[in-house]
PQR file with spaces between the fields and no chain letter, atoms N, CA, C, O and H, PARSE charges and radii, in Angstrom:
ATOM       1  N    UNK     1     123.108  141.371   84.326 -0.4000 1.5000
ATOM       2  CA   UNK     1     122.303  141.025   85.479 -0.0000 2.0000
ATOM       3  C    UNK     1     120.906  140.642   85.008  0.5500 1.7000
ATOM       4  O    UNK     1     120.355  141.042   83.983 -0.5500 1.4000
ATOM       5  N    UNK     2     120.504  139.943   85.767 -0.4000 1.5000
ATOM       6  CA   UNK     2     119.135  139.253   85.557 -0.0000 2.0000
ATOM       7  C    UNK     2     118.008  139.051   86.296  0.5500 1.7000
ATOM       8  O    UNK     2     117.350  138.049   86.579 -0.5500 1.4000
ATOM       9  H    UNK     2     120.952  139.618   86.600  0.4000 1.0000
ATOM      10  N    UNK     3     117.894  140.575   86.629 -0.4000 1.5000
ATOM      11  CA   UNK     3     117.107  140.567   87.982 -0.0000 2.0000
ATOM      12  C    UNK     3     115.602  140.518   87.377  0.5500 1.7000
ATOM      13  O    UNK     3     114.826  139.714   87.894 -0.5500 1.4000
ATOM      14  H    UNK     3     118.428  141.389   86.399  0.4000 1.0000
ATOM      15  N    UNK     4     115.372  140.929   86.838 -0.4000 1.5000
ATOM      16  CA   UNK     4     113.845  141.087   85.820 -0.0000 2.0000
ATOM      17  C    UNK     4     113.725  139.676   84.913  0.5500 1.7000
ATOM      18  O    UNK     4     112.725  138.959   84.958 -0.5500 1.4000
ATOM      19  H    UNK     4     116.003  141.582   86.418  0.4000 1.0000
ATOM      20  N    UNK     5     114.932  139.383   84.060 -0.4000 1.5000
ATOM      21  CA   UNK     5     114.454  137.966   83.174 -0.0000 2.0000
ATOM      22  C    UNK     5     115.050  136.817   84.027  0.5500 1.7000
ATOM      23  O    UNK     5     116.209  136.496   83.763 -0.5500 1.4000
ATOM      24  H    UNK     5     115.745  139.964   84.023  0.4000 1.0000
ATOM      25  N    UNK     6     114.595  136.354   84.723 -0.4000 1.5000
ATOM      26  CA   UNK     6     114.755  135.010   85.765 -0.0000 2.0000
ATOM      27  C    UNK     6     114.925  133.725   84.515  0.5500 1.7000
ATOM      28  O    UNK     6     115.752  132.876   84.847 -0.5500 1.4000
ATOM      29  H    UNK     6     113.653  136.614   84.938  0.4000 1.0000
ATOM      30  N    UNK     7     114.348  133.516   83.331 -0.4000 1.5000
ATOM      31  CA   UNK     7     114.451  132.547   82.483 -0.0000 2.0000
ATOM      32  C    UNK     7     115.725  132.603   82.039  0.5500 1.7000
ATOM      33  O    UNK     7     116.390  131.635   82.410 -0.5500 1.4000
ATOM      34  H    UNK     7     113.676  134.206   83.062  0.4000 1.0000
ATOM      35  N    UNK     8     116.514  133.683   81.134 -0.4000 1.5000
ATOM      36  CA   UNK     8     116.939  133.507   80.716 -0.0000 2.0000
ATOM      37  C    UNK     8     118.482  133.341   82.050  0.5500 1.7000
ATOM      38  O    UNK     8     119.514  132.768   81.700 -0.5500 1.4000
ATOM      39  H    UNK     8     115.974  134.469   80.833  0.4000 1.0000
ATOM      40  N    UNK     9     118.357  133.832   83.226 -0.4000 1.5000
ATOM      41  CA   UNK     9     119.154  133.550   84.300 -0.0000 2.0000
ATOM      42  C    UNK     9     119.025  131.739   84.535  0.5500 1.7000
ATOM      43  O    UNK     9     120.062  131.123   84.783 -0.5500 1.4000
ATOM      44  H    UNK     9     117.519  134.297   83.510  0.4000 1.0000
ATOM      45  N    UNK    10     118.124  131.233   84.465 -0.4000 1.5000
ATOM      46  CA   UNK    10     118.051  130.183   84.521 -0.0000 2.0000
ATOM      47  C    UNK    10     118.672  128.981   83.682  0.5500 1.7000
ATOM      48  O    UNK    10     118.984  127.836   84.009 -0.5500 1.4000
ATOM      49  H    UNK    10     117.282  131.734   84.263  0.4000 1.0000
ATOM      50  N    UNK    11     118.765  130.017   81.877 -0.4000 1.5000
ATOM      51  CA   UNK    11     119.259  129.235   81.233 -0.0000 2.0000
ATOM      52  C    UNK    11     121.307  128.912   81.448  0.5500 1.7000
ATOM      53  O    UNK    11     122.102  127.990   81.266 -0.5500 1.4000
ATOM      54  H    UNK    11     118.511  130.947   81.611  0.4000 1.0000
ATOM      55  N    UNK    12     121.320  130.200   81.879 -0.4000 1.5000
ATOM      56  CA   UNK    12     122.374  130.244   81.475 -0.0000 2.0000
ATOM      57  C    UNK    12     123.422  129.717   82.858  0.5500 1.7000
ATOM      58  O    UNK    12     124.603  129.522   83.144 -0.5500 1.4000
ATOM      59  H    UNK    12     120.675  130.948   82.027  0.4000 1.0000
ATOM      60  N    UNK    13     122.034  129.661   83.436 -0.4000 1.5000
ATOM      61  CA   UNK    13     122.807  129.006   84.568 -0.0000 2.0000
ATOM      62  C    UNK    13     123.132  127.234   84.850  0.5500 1.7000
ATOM      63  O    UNK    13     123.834  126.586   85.627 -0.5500 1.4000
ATOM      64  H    UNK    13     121.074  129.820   83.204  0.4000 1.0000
ATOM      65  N    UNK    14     122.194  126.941   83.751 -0.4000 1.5000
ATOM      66  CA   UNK    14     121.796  125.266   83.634 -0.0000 2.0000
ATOM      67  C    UNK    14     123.106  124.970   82.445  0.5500 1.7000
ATOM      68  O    UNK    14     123.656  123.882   82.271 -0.5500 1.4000
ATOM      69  H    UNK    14     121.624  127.467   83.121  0.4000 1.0000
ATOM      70  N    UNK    15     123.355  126.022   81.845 -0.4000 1.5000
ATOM      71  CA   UNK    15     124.291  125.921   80.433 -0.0000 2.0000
ATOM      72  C    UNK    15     125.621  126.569   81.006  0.5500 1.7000
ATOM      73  O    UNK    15     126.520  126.780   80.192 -0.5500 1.4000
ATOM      74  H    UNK    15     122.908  126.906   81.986  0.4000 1.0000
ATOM      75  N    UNK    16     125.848  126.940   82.484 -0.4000 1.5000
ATOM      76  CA   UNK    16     126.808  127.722   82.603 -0.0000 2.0000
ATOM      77  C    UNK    16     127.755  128.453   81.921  0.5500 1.7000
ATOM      78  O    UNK    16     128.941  128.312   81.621 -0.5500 1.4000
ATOM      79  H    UNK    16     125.118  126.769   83.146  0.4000 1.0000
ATOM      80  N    UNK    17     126.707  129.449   81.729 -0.4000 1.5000
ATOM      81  CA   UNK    17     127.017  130.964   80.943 -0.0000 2.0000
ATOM      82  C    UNK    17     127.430  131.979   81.882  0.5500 1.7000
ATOM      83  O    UNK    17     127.978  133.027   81.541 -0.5500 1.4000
ATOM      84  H    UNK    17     125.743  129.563   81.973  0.4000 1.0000
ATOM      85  N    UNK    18     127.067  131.539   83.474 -0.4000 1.5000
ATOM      86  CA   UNK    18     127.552  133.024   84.280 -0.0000 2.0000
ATOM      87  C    UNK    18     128.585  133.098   85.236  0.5500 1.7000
ATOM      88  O    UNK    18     128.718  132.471   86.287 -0.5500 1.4000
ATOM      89  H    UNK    18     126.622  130.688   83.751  0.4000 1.0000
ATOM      90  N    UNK    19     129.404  134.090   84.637 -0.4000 1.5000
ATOM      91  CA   UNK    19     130.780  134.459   85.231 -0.0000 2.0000
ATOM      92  C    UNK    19     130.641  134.602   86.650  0.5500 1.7000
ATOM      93  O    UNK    19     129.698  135.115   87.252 -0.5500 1.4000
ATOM      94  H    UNK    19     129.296  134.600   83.783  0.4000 1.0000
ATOM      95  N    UNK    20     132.029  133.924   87.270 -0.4000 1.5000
ATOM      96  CA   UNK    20     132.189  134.456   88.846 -0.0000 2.0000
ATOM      97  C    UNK    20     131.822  135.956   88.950  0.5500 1.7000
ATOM      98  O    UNK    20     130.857  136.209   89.671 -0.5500 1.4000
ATOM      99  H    UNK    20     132.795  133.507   86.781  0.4000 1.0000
ATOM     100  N    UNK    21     132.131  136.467   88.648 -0.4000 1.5000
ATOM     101  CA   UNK    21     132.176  137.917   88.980 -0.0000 2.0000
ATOM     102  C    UNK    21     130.533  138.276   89.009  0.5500 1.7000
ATOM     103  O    UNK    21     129.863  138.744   89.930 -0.5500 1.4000
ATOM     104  H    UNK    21     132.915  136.262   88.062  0.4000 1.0000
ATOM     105  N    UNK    22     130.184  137.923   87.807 -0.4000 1.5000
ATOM     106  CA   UNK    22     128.175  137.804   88.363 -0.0000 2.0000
ATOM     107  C    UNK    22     127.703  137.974   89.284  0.5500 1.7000
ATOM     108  O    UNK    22     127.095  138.904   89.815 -0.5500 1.4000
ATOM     109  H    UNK    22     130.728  137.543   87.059  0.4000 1.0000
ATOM     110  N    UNK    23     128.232  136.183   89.730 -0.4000 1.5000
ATOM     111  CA   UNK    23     127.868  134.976   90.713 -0.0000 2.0000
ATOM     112  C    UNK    23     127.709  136.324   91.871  0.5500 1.7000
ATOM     113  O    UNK    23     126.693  136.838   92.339 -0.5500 1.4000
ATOM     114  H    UNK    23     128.726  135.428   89.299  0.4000 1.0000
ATOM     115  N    UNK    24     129.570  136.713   92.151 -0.4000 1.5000
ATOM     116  CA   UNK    24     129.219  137.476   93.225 -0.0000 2.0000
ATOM     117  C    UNK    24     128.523  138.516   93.208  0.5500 1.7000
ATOM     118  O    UNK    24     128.045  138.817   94.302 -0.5500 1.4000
ATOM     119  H    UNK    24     130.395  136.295   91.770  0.4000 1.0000
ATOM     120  N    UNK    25     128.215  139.388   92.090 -0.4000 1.5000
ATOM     121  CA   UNK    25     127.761  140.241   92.095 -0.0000 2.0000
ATOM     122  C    UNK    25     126.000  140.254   92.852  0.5500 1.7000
ATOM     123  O    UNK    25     125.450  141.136   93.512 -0.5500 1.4000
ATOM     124  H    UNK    25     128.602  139.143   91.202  0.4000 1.0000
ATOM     125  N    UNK    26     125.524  138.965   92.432 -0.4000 1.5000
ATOM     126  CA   UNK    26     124.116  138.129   93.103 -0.0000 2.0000
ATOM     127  C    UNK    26     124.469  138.189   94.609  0.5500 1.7000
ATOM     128  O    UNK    26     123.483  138.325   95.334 -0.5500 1.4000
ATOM     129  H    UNK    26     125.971  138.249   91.896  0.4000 1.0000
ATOM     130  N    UNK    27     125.357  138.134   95.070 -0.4000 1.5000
ATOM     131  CA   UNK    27     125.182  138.079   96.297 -0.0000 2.0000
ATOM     132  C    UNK    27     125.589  139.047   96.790  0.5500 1.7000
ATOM     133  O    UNK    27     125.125  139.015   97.930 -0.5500 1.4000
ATOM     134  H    UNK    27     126.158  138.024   94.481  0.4000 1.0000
ATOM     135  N    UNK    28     126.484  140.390   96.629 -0.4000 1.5000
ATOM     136  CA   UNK    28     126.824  141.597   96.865 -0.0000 2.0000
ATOM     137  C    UNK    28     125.607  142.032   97.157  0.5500 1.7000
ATOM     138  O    UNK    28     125.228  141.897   98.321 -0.5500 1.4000
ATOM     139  H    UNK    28     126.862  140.416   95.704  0.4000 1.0000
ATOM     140  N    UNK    29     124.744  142.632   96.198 -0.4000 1.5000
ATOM     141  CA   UNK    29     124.001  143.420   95.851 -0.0000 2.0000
ATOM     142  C    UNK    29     122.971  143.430   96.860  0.5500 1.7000
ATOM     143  O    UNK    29     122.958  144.435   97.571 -0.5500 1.4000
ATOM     144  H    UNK    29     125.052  142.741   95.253  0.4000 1.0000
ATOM     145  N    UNK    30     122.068  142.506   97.094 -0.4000 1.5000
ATOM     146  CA   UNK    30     121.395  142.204   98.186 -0.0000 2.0000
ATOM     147  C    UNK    30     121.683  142.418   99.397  0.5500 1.7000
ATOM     148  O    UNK    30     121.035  143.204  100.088 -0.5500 1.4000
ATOM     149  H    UNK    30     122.078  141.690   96.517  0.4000 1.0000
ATOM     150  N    UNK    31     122.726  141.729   99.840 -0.4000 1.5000
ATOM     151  CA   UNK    31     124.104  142.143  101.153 -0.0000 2.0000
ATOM     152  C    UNK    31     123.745  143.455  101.434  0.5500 1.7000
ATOM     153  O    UNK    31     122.952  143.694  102.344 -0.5500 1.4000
ATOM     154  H    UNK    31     123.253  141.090   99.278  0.4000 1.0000
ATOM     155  N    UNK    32     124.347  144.524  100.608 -0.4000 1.5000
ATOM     156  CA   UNK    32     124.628  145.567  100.614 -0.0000 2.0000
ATOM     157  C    UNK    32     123.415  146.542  101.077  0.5500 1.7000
ATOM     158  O    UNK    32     123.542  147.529  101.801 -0.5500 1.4000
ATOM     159  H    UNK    32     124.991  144.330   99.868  0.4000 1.0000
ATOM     160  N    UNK    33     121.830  145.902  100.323 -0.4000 1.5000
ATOM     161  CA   UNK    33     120.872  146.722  100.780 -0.0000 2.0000
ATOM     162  C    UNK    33     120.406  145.930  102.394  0.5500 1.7000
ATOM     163  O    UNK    33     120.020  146.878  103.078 -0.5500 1.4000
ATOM     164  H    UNK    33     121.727  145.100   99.735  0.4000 1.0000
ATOM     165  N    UNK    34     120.354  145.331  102.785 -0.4000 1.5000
ATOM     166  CA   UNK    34     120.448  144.649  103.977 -0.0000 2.0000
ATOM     167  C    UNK    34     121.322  145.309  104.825  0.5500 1.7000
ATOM     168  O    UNK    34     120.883  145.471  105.964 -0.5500 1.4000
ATOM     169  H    UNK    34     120.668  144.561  102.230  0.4000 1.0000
ATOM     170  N    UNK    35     122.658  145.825  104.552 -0.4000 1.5000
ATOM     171  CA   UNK    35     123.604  146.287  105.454 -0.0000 2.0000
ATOM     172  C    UNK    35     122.984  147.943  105.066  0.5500 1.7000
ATOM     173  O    UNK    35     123.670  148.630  105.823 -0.5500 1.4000
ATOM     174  H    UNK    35     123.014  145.694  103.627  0.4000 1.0000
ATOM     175  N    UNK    36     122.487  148.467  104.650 -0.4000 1.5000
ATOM     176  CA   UNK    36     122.180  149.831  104.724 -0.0000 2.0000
ATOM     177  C    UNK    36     120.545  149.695  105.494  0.5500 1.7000
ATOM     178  O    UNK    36     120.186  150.660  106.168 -0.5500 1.4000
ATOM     179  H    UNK    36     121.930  147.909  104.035  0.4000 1.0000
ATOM     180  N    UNK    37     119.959  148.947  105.416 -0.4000 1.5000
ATOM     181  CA   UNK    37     118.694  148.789  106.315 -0.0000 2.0000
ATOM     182  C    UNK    37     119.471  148.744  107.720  0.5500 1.7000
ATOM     183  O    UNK    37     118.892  149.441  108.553 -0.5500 1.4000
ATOM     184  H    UNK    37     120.251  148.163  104.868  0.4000 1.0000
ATOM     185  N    UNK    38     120.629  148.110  108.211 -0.4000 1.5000
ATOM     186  CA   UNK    38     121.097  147.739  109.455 -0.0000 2.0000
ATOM     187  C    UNK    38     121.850  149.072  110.389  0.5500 1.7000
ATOM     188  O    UNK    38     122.179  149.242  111.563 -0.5500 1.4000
ATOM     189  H    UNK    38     121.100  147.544  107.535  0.4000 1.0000
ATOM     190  N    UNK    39     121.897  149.898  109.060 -0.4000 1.5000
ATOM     191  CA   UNK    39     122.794  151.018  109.387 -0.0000 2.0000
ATOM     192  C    UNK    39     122.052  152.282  110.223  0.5500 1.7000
ATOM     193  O    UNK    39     122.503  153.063  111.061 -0.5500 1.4000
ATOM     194  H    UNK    39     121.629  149.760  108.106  0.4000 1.0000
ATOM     195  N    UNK    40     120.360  152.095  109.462 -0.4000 1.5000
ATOM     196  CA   UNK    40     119.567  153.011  109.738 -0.0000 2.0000
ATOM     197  C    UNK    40     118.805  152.480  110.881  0.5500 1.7000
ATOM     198  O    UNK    40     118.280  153.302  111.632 -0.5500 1.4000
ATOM     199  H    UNK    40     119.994  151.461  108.782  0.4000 1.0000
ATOM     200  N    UNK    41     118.652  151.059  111.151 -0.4000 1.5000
ATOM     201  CA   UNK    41     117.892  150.785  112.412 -0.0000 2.0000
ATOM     202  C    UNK    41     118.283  151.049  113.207  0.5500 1.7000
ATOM     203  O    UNK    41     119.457  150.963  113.566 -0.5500 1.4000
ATOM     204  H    UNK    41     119.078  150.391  110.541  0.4000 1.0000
ATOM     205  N    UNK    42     116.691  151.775  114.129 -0.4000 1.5000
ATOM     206  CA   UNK    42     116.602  152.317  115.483 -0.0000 2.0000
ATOM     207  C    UNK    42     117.505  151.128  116.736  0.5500 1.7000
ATOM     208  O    UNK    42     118.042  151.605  117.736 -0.5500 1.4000
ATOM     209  H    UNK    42     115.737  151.845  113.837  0.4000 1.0000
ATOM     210  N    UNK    43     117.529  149.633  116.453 -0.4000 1.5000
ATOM     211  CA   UNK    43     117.625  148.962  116.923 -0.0000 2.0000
ATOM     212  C    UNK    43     119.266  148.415  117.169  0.5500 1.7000
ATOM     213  O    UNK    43     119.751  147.621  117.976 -0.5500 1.4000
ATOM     214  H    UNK    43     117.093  149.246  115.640  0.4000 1.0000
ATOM     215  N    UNK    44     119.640  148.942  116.467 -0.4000 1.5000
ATOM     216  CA   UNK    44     121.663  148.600  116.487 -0.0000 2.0000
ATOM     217  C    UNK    44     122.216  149.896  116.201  0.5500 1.7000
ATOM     218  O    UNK    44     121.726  150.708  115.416 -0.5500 1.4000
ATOM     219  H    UNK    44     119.246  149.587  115.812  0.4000 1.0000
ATOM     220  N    UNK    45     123.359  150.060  116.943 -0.4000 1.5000
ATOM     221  CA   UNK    45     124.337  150.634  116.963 -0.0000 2.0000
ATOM     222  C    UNK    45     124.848  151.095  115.475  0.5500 1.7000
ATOM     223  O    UNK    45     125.325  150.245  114.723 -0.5500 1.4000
ATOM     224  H    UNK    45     123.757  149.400  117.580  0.4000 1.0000
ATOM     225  N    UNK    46     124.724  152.625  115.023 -0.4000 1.5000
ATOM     226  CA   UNK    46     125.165  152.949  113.936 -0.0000 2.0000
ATOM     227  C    UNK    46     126.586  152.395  113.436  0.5500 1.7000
ATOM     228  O    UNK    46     126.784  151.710  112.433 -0.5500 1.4000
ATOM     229  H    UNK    46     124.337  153.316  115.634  0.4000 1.0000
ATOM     230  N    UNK    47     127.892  153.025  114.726 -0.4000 1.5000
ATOM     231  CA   UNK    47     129.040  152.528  114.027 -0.0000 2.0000
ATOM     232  C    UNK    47     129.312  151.251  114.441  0.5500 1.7000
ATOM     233  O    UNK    47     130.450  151.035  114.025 -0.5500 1.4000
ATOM     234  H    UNK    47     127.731  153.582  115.541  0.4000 1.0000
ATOM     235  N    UNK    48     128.973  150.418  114.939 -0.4000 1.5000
ATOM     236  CA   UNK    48     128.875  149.108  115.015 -0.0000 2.0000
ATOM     237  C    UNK    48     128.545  148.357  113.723  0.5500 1.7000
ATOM     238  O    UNK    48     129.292  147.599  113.104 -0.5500 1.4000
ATOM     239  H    UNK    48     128.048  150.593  115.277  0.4000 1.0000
ATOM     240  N    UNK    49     127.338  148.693  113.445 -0.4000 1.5000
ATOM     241  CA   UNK    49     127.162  147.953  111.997 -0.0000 2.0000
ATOM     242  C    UNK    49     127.577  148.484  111.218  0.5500 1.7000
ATOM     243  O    UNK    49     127.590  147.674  110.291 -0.5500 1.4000
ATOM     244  H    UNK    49     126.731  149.308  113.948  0.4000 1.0000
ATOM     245  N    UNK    50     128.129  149.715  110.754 -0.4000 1.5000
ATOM     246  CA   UNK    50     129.394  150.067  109.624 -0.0000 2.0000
ATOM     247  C    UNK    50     130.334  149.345  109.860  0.5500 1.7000
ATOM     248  O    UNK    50     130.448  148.577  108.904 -0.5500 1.4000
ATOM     249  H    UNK    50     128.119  150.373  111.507  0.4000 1.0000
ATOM     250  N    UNK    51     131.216  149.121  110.734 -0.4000 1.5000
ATOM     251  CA   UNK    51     132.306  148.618  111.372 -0.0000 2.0000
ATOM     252  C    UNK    51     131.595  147.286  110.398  0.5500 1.7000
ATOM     253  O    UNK    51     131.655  147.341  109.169 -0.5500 1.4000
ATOM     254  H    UNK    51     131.124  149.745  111.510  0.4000 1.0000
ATOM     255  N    UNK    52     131.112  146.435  110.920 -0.4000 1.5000
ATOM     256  CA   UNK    52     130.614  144.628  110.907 -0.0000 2.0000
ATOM     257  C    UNK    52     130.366  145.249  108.951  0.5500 1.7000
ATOM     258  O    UNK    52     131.229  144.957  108.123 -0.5500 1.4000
ATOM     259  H    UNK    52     131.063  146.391  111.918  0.4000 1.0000
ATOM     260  N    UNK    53     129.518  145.800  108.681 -0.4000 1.5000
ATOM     261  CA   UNK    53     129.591  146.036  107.347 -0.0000 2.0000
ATOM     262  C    UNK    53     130.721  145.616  106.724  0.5500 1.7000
ATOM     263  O    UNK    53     130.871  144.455  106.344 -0.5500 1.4000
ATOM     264  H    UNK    53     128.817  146.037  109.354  0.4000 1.0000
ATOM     265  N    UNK    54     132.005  146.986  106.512 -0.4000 1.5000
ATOM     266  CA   UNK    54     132.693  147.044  106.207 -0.0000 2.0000
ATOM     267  C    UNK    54     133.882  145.847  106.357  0.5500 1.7000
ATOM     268  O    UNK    54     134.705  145.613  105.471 -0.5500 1.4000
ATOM     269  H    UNK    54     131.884  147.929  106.821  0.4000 1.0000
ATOM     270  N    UNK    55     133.811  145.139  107.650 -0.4000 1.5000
ATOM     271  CA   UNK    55     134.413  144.032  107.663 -0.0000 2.0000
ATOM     272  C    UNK    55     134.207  142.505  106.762  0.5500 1.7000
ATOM     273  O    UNK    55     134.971  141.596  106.441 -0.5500 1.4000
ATOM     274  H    UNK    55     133.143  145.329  108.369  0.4000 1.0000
ATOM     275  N    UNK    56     133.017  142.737  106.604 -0.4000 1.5000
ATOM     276  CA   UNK    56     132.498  141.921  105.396 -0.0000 2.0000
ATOM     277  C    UNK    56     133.055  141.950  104.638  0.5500 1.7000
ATOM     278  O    UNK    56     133.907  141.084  104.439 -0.5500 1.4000
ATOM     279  H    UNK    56     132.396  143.476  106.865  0.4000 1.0000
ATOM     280  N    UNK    57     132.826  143.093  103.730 -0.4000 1.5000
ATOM     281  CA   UNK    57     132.817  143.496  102.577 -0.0000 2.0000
ATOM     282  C    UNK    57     134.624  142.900  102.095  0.5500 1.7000
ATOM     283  O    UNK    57     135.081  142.269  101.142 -0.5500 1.4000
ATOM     284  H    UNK    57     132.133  143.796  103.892  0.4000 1.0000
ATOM     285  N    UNK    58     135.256  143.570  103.447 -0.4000 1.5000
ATOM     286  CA   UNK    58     136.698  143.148  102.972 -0.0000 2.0000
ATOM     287  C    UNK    58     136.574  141.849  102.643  0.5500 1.7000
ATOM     288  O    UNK    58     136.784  141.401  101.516 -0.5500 1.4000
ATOM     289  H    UNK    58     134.884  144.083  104.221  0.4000 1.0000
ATOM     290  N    UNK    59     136.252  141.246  103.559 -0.4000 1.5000
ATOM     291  CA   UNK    59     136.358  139.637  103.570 -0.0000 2.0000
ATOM     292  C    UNK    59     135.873  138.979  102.252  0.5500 1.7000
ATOM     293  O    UNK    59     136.464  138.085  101.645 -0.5500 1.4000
ATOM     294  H    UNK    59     136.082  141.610  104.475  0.4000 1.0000
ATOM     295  N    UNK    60     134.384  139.723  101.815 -0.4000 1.5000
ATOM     296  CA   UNK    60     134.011  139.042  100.414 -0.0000 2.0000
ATOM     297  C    UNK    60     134.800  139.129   99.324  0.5500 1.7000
ATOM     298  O    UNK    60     134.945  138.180   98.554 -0.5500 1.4000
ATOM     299  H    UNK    60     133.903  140.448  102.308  0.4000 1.0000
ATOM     300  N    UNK    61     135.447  140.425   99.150 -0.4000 1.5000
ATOM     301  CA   UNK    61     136.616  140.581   98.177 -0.0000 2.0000
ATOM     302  C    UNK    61     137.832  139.591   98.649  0.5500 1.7000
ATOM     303  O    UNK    61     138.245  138.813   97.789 -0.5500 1.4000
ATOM     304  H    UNK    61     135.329  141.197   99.775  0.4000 1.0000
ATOM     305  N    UNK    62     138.484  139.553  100.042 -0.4000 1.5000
ATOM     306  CA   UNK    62     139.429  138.665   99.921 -0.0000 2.0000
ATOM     307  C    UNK    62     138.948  137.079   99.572  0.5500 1.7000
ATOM     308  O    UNK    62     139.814  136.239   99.328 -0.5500 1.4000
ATOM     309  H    UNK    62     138.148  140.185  100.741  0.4000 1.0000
ATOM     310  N    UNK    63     137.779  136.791   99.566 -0.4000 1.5000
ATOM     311  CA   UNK    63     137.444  135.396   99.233 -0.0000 2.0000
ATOM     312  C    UNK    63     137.388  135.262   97.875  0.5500 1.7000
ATOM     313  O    UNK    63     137.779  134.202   97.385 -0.5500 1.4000
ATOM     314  H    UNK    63     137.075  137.473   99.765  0.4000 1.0000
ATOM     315  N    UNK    64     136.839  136.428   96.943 -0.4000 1.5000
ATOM     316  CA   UNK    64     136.817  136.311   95.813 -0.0000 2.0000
ATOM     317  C    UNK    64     137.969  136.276   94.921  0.5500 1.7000
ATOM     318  O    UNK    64     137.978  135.736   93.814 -0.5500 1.4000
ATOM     319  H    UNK    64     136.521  137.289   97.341  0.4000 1.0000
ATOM     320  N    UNK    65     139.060  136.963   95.543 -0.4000 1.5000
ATOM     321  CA   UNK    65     140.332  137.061   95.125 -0.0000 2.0000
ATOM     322  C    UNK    65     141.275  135.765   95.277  0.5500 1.7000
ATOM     323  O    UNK    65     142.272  135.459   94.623 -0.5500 1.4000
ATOM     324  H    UNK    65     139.053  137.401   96.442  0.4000 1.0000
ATOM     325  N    UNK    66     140.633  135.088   96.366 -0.4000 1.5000
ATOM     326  CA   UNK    66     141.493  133.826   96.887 -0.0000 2.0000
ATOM     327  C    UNK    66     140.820  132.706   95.737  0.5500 1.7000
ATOM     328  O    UNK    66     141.576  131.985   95.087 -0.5500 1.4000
ATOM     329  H    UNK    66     139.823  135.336   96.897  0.4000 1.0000
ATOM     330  N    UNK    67     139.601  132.656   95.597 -0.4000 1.5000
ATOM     331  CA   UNK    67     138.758  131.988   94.698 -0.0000 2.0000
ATOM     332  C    UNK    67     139.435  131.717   93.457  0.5500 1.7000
ATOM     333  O    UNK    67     139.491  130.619   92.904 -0.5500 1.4000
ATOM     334  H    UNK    67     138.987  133.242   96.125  0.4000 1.0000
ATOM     335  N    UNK    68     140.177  133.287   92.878 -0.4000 1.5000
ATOM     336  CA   UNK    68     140.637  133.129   91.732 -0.0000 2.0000
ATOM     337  C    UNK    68     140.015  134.124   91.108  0.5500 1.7000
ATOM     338  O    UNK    68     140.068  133.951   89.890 -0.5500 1.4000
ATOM     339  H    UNK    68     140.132  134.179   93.328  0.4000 1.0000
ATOM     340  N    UNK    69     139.476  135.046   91.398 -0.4000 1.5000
ATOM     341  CA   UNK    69     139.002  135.759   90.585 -0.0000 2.0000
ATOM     342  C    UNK    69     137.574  135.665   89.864  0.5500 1.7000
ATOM     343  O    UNK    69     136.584  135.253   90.468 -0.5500 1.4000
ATOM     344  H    UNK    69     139.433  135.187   92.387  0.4000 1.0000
ATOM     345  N    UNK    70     137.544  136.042   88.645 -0.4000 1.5000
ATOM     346  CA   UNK    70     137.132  135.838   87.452 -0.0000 2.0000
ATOM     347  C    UNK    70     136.733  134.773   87.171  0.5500 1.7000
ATOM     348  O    UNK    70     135.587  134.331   87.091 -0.5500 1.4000
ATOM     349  H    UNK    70     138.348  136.377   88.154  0.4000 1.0000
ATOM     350  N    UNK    71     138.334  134.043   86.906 -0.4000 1.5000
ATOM     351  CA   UNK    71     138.512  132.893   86.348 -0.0000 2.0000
ATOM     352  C    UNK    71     138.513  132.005   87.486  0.5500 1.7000
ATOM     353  O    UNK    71     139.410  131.165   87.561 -0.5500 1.4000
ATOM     354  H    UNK    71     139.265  134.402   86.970  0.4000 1.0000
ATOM     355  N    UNK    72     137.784  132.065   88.222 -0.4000 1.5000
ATOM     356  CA   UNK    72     137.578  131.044   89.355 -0.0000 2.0000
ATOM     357  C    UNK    72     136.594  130.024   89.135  0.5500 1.7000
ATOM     358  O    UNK    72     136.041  129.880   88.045 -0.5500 1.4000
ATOM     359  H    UNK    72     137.056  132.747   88.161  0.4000 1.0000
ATOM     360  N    UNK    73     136.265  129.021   90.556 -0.4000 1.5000
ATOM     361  CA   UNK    73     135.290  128.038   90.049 -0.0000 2.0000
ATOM     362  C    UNK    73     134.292  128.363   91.153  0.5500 1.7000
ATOM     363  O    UNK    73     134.694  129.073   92.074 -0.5500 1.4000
ATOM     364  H    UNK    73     136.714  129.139   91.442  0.4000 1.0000
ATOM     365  N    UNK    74     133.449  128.066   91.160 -0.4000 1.5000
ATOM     366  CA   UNK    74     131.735  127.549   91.935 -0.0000 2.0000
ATOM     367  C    UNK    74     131.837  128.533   93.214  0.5500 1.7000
ATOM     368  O    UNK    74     131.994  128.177   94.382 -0.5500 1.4000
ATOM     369  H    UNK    74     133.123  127.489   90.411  0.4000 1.0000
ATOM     370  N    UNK    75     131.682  130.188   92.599 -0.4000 1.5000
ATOM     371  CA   UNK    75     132.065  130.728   93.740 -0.0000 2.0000
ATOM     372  C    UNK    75     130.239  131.113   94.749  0.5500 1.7000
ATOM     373  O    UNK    75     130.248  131.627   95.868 -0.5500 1.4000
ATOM     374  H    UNK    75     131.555  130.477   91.650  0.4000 1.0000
């Protein structure tokens, strides 16, 4: 992960060096603290947004799996 060296994320992204599994991992990660901010707001429904959470989450794994995995392309 390349949350601190942005250059060398950059390189390897111009040289495509980074694995699907990364890729998603870049977009999990963020998701995830976003859906725990949603969980604790005064403003929505606790099991509502677990529920919508968790429905995600399936969904991102079944996309990633449909993708191909790993060895997938331009996920």
């Amino acid at each position: 992960m390349y949350f601190f060296n942005l250059k060398a994320l950059l390189l390897d992204l111009k040289h495509n060096n980074v694995t699907e599994r990364e890729s998603a991992l870049y977009v999990v990660i963020p998701v995830m603290i976003m859906m725990g901010y949603s969980y604790y707001s005064p403003l929505l429904d606790g099991l509502e947004s677990l529920v919508d959470n968790v429905i995600f989450l399936i969904n991102f794994i079944i996309l990633f799996i449909v993708n191909g995995g790993n060895n997938g392309n331009n996920f």
